[in-house]
C-alpha positions in Angstrom: -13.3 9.6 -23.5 -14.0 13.2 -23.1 -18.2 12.4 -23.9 -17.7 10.0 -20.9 -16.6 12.5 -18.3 -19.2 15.2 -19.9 -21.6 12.6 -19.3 -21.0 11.5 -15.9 -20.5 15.1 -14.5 -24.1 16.1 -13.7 -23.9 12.5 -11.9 -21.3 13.3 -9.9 -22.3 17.0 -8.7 -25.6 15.0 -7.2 -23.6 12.9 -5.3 -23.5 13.7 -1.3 -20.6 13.7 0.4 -21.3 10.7 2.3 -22.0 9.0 -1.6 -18.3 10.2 -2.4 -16.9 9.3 1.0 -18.2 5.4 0.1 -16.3 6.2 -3.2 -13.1 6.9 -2.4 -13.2 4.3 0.5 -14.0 1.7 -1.7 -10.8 3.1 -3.7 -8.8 3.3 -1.0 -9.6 -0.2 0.2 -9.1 -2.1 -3.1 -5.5 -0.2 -4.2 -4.8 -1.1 -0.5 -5.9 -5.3 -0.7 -4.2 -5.6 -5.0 -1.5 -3.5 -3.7 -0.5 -5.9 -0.8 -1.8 -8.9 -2.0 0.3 -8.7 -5.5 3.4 -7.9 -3.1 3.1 -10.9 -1.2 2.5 -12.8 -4.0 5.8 -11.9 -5.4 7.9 -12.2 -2.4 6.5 -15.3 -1.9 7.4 -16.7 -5.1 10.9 -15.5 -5.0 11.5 -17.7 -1.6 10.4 -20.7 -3.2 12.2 -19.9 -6.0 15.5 -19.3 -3.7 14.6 -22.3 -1.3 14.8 -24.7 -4.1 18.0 -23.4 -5.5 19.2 -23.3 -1.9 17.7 -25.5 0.5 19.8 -24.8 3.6 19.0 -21.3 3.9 15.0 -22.1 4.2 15.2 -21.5 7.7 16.8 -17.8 7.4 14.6 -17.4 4.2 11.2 -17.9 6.5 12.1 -15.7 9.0 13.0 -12.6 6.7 9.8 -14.3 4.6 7.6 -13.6 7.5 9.0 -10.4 8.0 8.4 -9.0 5.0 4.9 -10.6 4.4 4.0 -8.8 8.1 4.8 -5.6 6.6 3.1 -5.9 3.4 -0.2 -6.9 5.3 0.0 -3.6 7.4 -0.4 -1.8 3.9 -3.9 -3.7 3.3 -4.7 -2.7 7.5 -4.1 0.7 6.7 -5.6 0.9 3.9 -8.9 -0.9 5.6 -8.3 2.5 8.5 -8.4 5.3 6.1 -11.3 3.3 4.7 -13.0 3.4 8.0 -12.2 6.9 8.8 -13.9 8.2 5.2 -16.9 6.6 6.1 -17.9 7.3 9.7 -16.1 11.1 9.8 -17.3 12.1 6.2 -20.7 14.0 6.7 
């Protein structure tokens, strides 16, 4: 592991900052999209699961369903800014 990062070190000291700004953007941008997607995922799952255990709270259960799942997305839209903001402020 240690030859790898030895190796790759003369890579990354040619890198511009703009080449590392597009690097840590598309970072930013993907732990931002698994991070939100995999939460939504997750919540979803656990109101179907409750629904069909339950089925005369569905109505409360969408409400606080959508709730949540508005939330999660603003994760992934924030994400998506601080993308945008490395690449057109960076250099």
């Amino acid at each position: 592991m240690t030859n790898i990062i030895l190796a790759a070190l003369p890579i990354i000291a040619a890198l511009e900052t703009k080449g590392i700004a597009a690097i840590a953007a598309a970072i930013a941008i993907s732990c931002g999209a698994i991070g939100s997607t995999a939460a939504m995922g997750k919540a979803t799952s656990s109101a179907l699961e409750a629904g069909a255990r339950q089925p005369e709270i569905i109505s409360k259960l969408q409400t606080l369903l959508l709730i949540a799942i508005v939330f999660m997305e603003s994760i992934g839209i924030y994400a998506l800014v601080v993308a945008f903001l490395l690449i057109f402020t960076v250099g």
